[in-house]
C-alpha positions as CSV (number, residue, x, y, z in Angstrom):
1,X,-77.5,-1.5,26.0
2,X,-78.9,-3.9,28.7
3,X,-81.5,-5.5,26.6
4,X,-78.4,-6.0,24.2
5,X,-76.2,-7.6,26.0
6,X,-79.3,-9.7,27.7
7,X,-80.3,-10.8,24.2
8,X,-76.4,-11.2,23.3
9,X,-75.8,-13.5,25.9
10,X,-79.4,-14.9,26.2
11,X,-79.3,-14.4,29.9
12,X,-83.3,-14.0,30.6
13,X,-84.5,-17.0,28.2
14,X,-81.9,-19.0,29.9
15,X,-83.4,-18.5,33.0
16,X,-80.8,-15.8,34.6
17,X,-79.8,-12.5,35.6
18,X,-77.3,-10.0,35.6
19,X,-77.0,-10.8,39.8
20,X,-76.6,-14.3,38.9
21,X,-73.9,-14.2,36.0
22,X,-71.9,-11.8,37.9
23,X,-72.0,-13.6,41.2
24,X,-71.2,-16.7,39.0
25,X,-68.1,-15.2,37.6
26,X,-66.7,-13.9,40.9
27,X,-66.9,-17.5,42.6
28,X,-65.0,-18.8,39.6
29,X,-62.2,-16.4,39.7
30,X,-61.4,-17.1,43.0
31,X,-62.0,-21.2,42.4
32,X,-59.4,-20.9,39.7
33,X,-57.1,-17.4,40.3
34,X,-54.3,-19.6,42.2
35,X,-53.2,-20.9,38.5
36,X,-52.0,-16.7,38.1
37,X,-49.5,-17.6,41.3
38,X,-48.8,-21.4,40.5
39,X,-48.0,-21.3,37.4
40,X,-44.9,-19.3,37.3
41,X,-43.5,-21.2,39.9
42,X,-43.7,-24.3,38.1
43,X,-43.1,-23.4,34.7
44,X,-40.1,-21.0,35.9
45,X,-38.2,-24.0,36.9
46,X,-37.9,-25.1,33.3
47,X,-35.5,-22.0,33.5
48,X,-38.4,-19.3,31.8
49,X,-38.5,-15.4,33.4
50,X,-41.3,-16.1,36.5
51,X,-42.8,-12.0,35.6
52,X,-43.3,-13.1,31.8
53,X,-44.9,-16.3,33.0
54,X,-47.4,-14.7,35.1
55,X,-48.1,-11.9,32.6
56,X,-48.5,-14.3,29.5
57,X,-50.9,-16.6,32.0
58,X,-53.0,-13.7,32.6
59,X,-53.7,-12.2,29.0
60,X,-53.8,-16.1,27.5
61,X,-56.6,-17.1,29.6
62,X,-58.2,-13.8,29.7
63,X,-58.1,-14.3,25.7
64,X,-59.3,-17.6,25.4
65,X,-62.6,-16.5,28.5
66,X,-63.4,-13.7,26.5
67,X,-63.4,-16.5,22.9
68,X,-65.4,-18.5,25.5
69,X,-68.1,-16.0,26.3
70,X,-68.3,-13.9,23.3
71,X,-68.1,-16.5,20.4
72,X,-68.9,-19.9,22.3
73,X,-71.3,-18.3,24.8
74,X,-70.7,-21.3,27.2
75,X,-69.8,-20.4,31.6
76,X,-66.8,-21.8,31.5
77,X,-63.2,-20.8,32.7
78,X,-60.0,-21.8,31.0
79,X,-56.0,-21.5,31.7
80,X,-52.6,-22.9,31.6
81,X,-53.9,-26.6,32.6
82,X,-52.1,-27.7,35.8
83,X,-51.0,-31.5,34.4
84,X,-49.9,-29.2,30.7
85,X,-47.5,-27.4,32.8
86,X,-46.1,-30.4,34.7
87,X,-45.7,-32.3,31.4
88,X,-43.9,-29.3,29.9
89,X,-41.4,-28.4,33.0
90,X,-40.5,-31.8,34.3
91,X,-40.6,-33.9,31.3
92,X,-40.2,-32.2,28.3
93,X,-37.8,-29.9,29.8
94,X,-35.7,-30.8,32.8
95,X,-35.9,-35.1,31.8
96,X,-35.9,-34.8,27.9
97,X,-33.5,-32.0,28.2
98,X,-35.6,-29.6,25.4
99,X,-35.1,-25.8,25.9
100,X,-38.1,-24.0,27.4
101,X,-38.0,-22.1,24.4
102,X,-38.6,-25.5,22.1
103,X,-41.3,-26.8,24.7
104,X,-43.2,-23.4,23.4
105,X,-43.0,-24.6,20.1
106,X,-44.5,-27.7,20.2
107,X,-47.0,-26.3,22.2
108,X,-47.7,-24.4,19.5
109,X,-47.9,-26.9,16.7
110,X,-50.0,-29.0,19.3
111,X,-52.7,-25.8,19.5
112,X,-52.5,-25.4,16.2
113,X,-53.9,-29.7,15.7
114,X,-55.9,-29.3,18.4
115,X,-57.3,-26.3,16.4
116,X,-57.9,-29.0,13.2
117,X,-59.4,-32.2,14.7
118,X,-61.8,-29.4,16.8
119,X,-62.9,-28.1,14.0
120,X,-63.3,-31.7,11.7
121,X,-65.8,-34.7,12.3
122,X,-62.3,-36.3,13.9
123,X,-62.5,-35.1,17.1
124,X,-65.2,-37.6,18.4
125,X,-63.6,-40.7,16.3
126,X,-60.2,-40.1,18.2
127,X,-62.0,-39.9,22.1
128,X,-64.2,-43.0,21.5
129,X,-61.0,-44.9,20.0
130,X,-58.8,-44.4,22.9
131,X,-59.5,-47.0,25.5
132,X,-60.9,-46.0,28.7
133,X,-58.2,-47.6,30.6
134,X,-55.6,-46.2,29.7
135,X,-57.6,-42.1,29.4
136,X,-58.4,-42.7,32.8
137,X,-55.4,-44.4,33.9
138,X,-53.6,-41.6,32.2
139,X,-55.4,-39.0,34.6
140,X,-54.4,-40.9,37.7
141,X,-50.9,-40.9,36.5
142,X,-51.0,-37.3,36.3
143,X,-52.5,-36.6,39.6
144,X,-49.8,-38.5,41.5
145,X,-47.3,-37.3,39.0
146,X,-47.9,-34.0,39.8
147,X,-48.6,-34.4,43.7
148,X,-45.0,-36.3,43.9
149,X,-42.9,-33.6,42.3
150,X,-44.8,-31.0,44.4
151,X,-43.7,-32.9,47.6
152,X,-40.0,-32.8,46.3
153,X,-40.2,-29.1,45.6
154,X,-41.3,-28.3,48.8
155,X,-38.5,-30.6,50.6
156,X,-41.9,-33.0,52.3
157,X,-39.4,-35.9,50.1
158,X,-35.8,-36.0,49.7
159,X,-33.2,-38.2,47.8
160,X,-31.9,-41.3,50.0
161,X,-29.0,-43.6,49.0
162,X,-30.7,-46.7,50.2
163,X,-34.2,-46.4,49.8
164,X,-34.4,-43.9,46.7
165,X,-36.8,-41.2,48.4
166,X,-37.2,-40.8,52.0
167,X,-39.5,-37.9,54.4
168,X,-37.1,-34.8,54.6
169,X,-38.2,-34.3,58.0
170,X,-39.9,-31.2,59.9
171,X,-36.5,-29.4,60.3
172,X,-37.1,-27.7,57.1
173,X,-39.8,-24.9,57.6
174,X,-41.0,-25.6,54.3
175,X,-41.8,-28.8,54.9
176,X,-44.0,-27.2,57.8
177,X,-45.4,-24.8,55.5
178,X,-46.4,-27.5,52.8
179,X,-48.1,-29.3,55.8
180,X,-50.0,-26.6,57.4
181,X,-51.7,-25.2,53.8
182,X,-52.3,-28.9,53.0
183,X,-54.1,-29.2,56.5
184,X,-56.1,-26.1,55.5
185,X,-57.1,-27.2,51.9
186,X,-58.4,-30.5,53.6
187,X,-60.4,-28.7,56.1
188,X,-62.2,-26.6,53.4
189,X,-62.3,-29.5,51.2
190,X,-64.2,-32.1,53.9
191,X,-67.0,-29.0,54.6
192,X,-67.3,-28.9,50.6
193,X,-65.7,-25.3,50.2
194,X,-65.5,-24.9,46.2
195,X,-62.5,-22.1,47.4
196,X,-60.7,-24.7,49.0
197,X,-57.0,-24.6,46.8
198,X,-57.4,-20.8,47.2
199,X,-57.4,-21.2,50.4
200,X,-55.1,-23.6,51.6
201,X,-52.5,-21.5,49.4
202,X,-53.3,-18.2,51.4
203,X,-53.0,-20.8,55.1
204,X,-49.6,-21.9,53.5
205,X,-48.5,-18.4,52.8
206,X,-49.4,-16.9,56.4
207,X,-47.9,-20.0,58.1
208,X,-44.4,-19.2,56.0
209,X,-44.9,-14.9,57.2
210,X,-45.4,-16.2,60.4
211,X,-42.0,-18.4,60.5
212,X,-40.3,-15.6,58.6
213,X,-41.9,-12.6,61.3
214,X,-40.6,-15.2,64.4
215,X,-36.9,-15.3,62.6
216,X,-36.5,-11.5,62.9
217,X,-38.0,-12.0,66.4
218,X,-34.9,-14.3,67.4
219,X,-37.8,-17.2,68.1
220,X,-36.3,-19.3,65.9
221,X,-32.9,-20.2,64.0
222,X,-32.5,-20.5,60.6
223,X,-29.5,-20.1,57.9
224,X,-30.4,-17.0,55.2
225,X,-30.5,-19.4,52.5
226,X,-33.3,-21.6,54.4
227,X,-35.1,-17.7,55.0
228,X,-34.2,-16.3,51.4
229,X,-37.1,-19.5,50.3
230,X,-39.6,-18.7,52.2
231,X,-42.8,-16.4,51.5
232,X,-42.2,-12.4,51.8
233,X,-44.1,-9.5,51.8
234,X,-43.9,-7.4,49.0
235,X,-41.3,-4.6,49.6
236,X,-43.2,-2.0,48.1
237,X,-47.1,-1.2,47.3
238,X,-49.3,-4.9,46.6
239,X,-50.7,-3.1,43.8
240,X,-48.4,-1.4,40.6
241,X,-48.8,-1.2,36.8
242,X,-47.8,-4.2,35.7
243,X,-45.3,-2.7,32.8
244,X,-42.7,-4.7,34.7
245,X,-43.7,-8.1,33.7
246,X,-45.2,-7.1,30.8
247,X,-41.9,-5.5,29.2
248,X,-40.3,-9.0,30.6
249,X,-43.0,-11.0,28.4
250,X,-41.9,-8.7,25.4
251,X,-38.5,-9.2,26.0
252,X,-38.3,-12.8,27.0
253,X,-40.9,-15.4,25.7
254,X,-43.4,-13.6,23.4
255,X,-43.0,-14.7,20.1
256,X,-40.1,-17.2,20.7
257,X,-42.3,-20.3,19.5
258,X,-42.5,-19.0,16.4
259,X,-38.8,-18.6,15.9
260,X,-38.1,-22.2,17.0
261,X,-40.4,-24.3,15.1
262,X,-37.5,-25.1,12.1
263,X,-36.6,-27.4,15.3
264,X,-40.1,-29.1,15.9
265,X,-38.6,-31.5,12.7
266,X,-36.9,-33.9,14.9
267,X,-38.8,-37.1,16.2
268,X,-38.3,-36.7,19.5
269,X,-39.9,-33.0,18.8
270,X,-43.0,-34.8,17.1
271,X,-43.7,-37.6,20.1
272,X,-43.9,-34.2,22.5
273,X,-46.2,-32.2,20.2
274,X,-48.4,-35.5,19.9
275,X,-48.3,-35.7,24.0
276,X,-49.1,-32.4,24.4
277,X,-52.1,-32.7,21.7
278,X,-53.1,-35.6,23.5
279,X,-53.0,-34.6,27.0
280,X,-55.0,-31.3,26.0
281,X,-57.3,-33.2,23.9
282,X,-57.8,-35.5,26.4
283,X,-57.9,-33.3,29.4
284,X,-60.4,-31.0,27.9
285,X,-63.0,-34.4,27.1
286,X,-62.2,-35.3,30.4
287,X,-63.4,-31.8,32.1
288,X,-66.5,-31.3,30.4
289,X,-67.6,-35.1,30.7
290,X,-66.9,-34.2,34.9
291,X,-68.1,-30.8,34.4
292,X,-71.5,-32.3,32.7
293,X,-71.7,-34.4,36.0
294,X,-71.9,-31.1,38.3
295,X,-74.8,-29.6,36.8
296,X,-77.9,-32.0,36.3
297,X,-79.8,-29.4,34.3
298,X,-77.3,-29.5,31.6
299,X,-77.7,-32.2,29.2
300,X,-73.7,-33.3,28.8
301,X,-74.1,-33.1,24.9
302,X,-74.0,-29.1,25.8
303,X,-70.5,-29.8,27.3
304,X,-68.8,-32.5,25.0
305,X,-70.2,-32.2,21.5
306,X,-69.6,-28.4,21.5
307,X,-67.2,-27.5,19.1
308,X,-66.6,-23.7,20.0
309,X,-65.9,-25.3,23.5
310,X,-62.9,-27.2,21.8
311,X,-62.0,-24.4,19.5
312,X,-62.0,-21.5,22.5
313,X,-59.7,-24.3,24.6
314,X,-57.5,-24.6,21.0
315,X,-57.6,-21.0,20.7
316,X,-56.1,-20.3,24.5
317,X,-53.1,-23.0,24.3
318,X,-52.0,-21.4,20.9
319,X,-52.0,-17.3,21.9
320,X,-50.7,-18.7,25.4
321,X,-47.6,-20.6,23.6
322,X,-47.3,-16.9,22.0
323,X,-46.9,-15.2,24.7
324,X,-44.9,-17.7,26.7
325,X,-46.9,-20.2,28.6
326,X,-48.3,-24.1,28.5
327,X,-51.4,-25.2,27.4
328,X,-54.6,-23.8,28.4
329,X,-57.4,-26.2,29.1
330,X,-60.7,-25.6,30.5
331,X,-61.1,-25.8,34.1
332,X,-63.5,-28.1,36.1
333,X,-63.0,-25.7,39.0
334,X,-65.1,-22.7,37.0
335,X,-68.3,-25.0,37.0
336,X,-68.3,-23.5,41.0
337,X,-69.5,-20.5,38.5
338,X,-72.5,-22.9,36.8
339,X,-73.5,-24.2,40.5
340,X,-73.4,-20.4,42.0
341,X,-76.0,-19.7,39.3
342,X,-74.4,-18.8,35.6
343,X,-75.5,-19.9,32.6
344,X,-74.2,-17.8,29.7
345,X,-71.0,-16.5,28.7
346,X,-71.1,-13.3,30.1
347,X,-69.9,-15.6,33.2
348,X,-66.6,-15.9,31.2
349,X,-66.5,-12.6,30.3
350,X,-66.2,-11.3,33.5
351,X,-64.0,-13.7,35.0
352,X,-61.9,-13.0,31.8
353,X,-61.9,-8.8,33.0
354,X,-61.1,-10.5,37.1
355,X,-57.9,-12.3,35.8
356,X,-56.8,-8.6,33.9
357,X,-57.7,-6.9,36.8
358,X,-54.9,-9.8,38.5
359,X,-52.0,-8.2,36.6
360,X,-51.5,-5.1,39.0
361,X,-50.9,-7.9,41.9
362,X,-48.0,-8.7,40.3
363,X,-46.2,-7.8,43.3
364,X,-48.0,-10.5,45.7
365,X,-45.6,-13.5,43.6
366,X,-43.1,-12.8,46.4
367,X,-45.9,-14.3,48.8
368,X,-45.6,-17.6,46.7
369,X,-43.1,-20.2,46.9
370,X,-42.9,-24.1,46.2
371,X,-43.9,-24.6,49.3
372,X,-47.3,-22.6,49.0
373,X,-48.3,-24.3,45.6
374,X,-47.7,-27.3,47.6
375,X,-52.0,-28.0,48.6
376,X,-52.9,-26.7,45.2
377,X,-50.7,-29.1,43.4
378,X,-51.8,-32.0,46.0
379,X,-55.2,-31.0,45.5
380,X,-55.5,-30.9,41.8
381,X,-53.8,-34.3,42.0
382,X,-56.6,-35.5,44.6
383,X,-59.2,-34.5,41.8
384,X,-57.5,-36.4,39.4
385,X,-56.9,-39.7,41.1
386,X,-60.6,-40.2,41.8
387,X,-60.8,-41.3,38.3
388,X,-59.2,-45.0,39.2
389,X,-63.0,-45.5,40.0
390,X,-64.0,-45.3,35.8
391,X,-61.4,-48.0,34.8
392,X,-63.1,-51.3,34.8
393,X,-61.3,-53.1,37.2
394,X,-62.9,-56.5,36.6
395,X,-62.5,-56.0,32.4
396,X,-60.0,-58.6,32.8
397,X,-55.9,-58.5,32.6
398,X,-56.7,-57.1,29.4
399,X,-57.7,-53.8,30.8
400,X,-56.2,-54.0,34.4
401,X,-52.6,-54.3,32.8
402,X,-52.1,-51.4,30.2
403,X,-54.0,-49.0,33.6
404,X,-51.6,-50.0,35.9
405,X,-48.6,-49.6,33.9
406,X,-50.0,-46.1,32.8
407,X,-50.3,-45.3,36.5
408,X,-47.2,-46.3,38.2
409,X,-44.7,-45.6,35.1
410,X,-45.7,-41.8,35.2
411,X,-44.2,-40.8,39.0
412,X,-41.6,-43.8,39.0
413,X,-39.6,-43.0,35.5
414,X,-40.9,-39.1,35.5
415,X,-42.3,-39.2,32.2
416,X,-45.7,-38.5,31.4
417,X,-45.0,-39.3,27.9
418,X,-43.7,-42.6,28.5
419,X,-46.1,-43.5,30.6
420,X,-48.8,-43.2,28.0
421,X,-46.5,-45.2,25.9
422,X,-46.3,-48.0,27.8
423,X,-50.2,-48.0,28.7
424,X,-50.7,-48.2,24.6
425,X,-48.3,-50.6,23.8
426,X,-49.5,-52.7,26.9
427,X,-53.1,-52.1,25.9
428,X,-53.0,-53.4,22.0
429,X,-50.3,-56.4,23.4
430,X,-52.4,-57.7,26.1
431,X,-56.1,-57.4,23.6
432,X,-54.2,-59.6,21.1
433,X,-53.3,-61.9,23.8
434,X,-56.8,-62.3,25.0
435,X,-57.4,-62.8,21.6
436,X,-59.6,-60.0,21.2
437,X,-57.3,-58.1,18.3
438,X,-60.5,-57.4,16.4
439,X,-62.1,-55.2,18.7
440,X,-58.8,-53.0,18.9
441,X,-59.8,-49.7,16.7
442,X,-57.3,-49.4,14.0
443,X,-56.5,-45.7,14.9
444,X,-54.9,-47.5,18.1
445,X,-52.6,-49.5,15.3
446,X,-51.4,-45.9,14.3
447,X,-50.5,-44.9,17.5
448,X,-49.0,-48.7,18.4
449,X,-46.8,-47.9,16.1
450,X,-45.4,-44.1,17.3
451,X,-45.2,-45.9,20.3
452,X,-42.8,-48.3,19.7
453,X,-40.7,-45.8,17.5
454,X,-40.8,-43.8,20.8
455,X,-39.2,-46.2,22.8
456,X,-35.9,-46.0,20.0
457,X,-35.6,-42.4,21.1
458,X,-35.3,-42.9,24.7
């Protein structure tokens, strides 16, 4: 059975072991598990049942691991991608005003696409048509984007009349909370700690027992509204059978994509499933072109030209819109797995069996609140704003413009989607301005064009 799975896998001729792989898959469950815990959070303020949430992010991304390992054969994690879920709560749902149950939909149809162009020669032609500017710029926008709306959940920034935002102050505990797990993710992050989101989560989290344990002591005063959001030990036993939030997947959000595509007709519908194709697409090219840069004895061909990579990615997003979550994307945080000595997919495999294993903590979501995603959403959007050092800043206006607009138009209006938008349109107006319109690839036209139909809807 051993020389089987060796030969399966190819562990020996790849210059591994058994130790190795498993070690591997260990550090990249816990370099990626805080997406079981973060997720819910996020995506269960577009209004969708936090149990079904964390149930449908467990068995999705164990799915798409185990397609991963067993079919790709590639050490790589994957899960509902932290920018995805951002897009789908924030924009599609709570700005464009789209029912969570819709948003599942399109993420559907977008899996399904994805599942297409990974599969056809089309795949490459689209990444090397897109300018750089505005893929990169696009990432930036993200990482702010996503850092901003996890300072307003966690009360670090508040409404103000006169100057539109302003610092909600250090009266509100979760503000200290956000702080303290921030200050912990940095430490860990300055010393190079690959478990450094993990961790500044579980700093967060004992920082928010430790304000809740000094309430009951009388050391401080707060309302019970202000205590109700703050973390909690669970009430019973840390570990159950998780029929509880499986019976609420069944009952809640499996399925329910499939019952509301008849509304994915609409063109508002089609600009969010082409956002959410692009932003997965995109995302995934982005994390295996970073991922290829973290292990120098992997050529980076291994990484992007790989189509069972794509497909496995394709694969996740469209059993995880099934069961009732965003789009899975692979996740530069499992290459921790590839540095700790993996090679093979038996890496995935196991982390795949660690995130089941996850499901009967189920209990432990009472530990996490807005303010405890708080350094992993900071974090992630740390990661993605180092990419403002790829856009060729001295390309000329022609490239500085469409970036900047891309950036700033994704935190200040909200909208990821028209943020994109307004980087396209800016990018093919400003090359035919500098007179370059021939160098613009005529794919860009095509999407020029959606673009400006966009900007009717809105």
């Amino acid at each position: 059975m051993k020389e089987k799975i060796d030969h399966y896998f190819g562990i020996t001729k790849s210059g591994s072991t058994y130790k190795r792989e498993f070690t591997g898959g260990v550090t990249a469950y816990l370099a990626m598990s805080y997406v079981i815990f973060v997720n819910p959070i996020i995506l269960g303020q577009a209004g969708m049942p936090q149990d079904a949430v964390f149930m449908a992010t467990i068995l999705s991304s164990a799915i798409a691991m185990l397609i991963m390992g067993l079919w790709a054969r590639f050490p790589l994690g994957l899960a509902p991608c932290m920018s995805m879920n951002a897009f789908f709560a924030y924009s599609v749902v709570l700005q464009m005003g789209k029912t969570w149950q819709e948003a599942l939909a399109a993420v559907l149809v977008a899996s399904v696409l994805f599942l297409i162009l990974a599969f056809s020669g089309a795949r490459s032609k689209i990444i090397q048509a897109i300018p750089m500017t505005v893929k990169q710029g696009g990432t930036v926008g993200l990482g702010i984007f996503i850092a901003f709306v996890s300072f307003k959940n966690s009360g670090i920034i508040v409404p103000d009349d006169g100057l539109f935002i302003a610092f909600g102050g250090f009266n509100n505990p979760n503000v200290i909370i956000a702080f303290f797990g921030l200050l912990t993710a940095a430490f860990f992050l300055v010393r190079k700690n690959q478990y450094a989101v993990f961790l500044g989560m579980i700093g967060a989290a004992l920082c928010g027992l430790f304000i809740r344990f000094g309430v009951s002591l009388n050391w401080f005063t707060l309302s019970e509204s202000v205590v109700a959001t703050l973390p909690q030990l669970p009430k019973g036993s840390p570990i159950v059978l998780p029929i509880e939030p499986m019976q609420s997947m069944l009952d809640n959000t499996f399925l329910v994509a499939l019952t509301n595509l008849p509304k994915m007709l609409s063109f508002d519908s089609v600009v969010i499933i082409l956002t959410f194709l692009f932003l997965d697409f995109f995302g995934t090219a982005t994390t295996l072109a970073a991922a290829a840069t973290q292990v120098s004895e992997m050529k980076s061909e291994h990484f992007e030209d790989n189509t069972r990579i794509y497909s496995a990615d394709a694969f996740g997003t469209f059993f995880g819109s099934l069961f009732g979550t965003s789009s899975l994307s692979t996740y530069i945080e499992s290459v921790s797995g590839i540095i700790a000595g993996a090679r093979t997919g038996l890496m995935s495999v196991i982390v795949a069996v660690l995130f089941l294993l996850s499901a009967f903590f189920y209990p432990m979501l009472s530990l996490v609140t807005s303010a405890v995603t708080t350094p992993a959403m900071v974090v992630i959007g740390i990661f993605m704003m180092q990419n403002i050092t790829k856009i060729d800043w001295d390309g000329g206006y022609e490239a500085i413009i469409p970036a900047f607009l891309t950036i700033v138009m994704m935190p200040l209006t909200g909208s990821i989607a028209l943020g994109l938008v307004l980087g396209f349109l800016s990018y093919e107006i400003c090359m035919i301005f500098a007179k370059r319109t021939k160098e613009i690839p005529t794919i860009m036209h095509f999407i020029a064009l959606i673009s400006v139909a966009y900007l009717f809807t809105i």
